[in-house]
Steps between C-alpha positions, in 0.01 A plus 500: 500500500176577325721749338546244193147408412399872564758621256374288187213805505786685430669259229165474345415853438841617339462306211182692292574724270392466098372663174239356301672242315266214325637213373658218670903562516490848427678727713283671739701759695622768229883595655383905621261292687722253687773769568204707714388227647801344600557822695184482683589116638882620532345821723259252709764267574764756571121615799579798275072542513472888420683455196306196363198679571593782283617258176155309568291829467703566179341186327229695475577642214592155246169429376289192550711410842259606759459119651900549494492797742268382736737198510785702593315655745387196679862373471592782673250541774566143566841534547517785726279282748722211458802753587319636845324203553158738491145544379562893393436434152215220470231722365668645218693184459133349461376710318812482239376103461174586416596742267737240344206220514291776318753511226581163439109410468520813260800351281317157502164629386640731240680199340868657606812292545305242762828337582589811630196573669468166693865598592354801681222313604745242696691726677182658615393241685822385585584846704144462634606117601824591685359813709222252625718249557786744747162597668404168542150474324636185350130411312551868309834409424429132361222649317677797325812236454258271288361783294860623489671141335168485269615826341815401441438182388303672236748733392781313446237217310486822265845589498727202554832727462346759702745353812448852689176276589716255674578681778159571641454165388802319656508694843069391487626180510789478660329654857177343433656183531736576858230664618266173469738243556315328716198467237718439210347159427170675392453593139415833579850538722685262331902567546620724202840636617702375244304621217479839697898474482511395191259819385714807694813377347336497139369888617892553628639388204258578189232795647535818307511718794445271823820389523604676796158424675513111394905507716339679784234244519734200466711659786236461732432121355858434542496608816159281570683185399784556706749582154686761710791543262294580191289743637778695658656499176184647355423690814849706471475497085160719582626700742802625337231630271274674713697595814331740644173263613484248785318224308785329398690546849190312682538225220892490588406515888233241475745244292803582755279441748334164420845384412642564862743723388442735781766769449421504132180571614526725763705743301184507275257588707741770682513661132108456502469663824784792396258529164142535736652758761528751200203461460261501783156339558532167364460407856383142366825397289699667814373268701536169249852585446620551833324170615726307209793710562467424902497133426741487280733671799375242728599198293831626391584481884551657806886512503557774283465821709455688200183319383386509917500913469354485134209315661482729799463777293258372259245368809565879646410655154165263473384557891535891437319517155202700490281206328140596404269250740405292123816389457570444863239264504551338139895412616491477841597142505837586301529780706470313779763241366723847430505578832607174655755465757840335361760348727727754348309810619496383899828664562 
């Protein structure tokens, strides 16, 4: 599922958030700080948007933070695209980069904390990187990825215990190197997903506040590399936390899946489904999770007349849905595979 590589835009952008500290080592998120911002990434997970948005405006008021706001907001805009699979937000979410861009360049020439500022920098290009790269402009997305690992690379030069820098960092390389396996013996692509590993597991484990955004990333790794097991265990650690969100129940769907544990699975993606009906117009995700949770039916087997009516039903509810002709046409080959006659439906 594109799902995992797409959600790293995600990962990424919940992990800014910083005073003005100097010096190498020092602390750089005061406490008040982290507490409010902890809420915003708690309310974004939780798809809680309308609150986040309101805690994001309120950082207008700590001094010196502006680049920090526009962060937010980009975080924000991004994520509500992620959640609907839509463009609704991409000129403000724009427009919250180059704000950002503005204010890192501002930071740098005014002699401010730089490691910070190349921090900001990153992730600008980095969210710039990943939206090219779901649209498929893959030469933007190589080109703001490169200008995206130089930034970091500078910052954590700087600040060698800044690890909130690993991250960006580590997920850079992690998905740089899948993504151009098959060029890995160049210099320019050569294979770094071990030290990408090696760097979200530092950000897990010694980040001041990216803790929680270094174990999302590694979820989707584990998941990547086929480590099932740990990133369920991770998977349900994070949603116990925020329960209220479907990111972690498409993580728990996708590793159920890929592990063959159909009914595991399909009791997911029912939840998923339960979760998307409450709220309608996500035709998109309607659409992704009934073609998983359709599958899933068909591989557990046709003997159980239970899971024969469940997929009746479900192919009933997706022929009848009122989908908008865009996402018709986007999905139509999973709706197609939906829709498919099963030996247990002839009767």
């Amino acid at each position: 599922m594109k799902r995992i590589v797409y959600s790293t835009v995600l990962i990424l952008a919940l992990t800014a958030c910083c005073t003005h500290a100097g010096n190498i080592g020092e602390r750089r998120f005061s406490p008040e700080l982290t507490l409010r911002l902890n809420r915003i990434t708690g309310h974004i997970y939780n798809d809680s948007f309308e609150q986040a948005a309101k805690l994001i405006d309120s950082l207008e008021d700590i001094n010196g933070l502006a680049p920090l706001r526009h962060f937010f907001g980009a975080v924000l805009y991004q994520a509500q695209m992620m959640a609907a699979e839509s463009d609704d937000y991409r000129s403000v979410f724009f427009a919250a980069l180059d704000s950002l861009e503005d204010g890192s360049k501002l930071m740098l020439a005014r002699g401010d904390d730089s490691s910070l500022a190349y921090y900001y920098l990153g992730h600008t290009h980095a969210f710039r990187s990943l939206y090219y790269g779901r649209k498929g402009s893959i030469w933007k997305a190589l080109k703001d990825g490169l200008r995206a690992r130089n930034a970091y690379v500078k910052g954590y030069e700087i600040a060698p215990t800044f690890h909130d820098i690993a991250l960006g960092l580590g997920s850079y390389r992690y998905w740089k190197s899948v993504k151009t396996r098959a060029i890995n013996w160049t210099p320019l692509f050569k294979d770094e997903k071990k030290q990408g590993i090696e760097l979200l597991r530092l950000a897990a484990d010694s980040s001041e506040i990216s803790t929680d955004a270094a174990t999302v990333s590694l979820i989707w790794v584990y998941i990547n590399e086929k480590l099932y097991g740990e990133a369920i265990r991770l998977a349900n650690a994070m949603h116990d936390r925020h329960p209220d969100g479907l990111t972690f129940l498409w993580a728990l769907g996708e590793a159920y899946y890929k592990m063959n544990d159909w009914p595991s699975a399909a009791g997911l993606y029912e939840d998923i489904l339960d979760r998307l009906r409450q709220n309608p117009g996500n035709y998109y995700n309607v659409i992704e999770a009934s073609y998983y949770l359709s599958d899933c039916y068909r591989k557990i087997g046709s003997k159980s007349p239970e899971i024969c009516d469940k997929l009746a039903r479900l192919q009933d509810e997706v022929s009848s849905h009122p989908l908008p002709d865009k996402t018709r046409k986007i999905q139509s080959k999973k709706i197609k595979k939906i829709l498919k006659k099963h030996p247990c439906l002839s009767h």
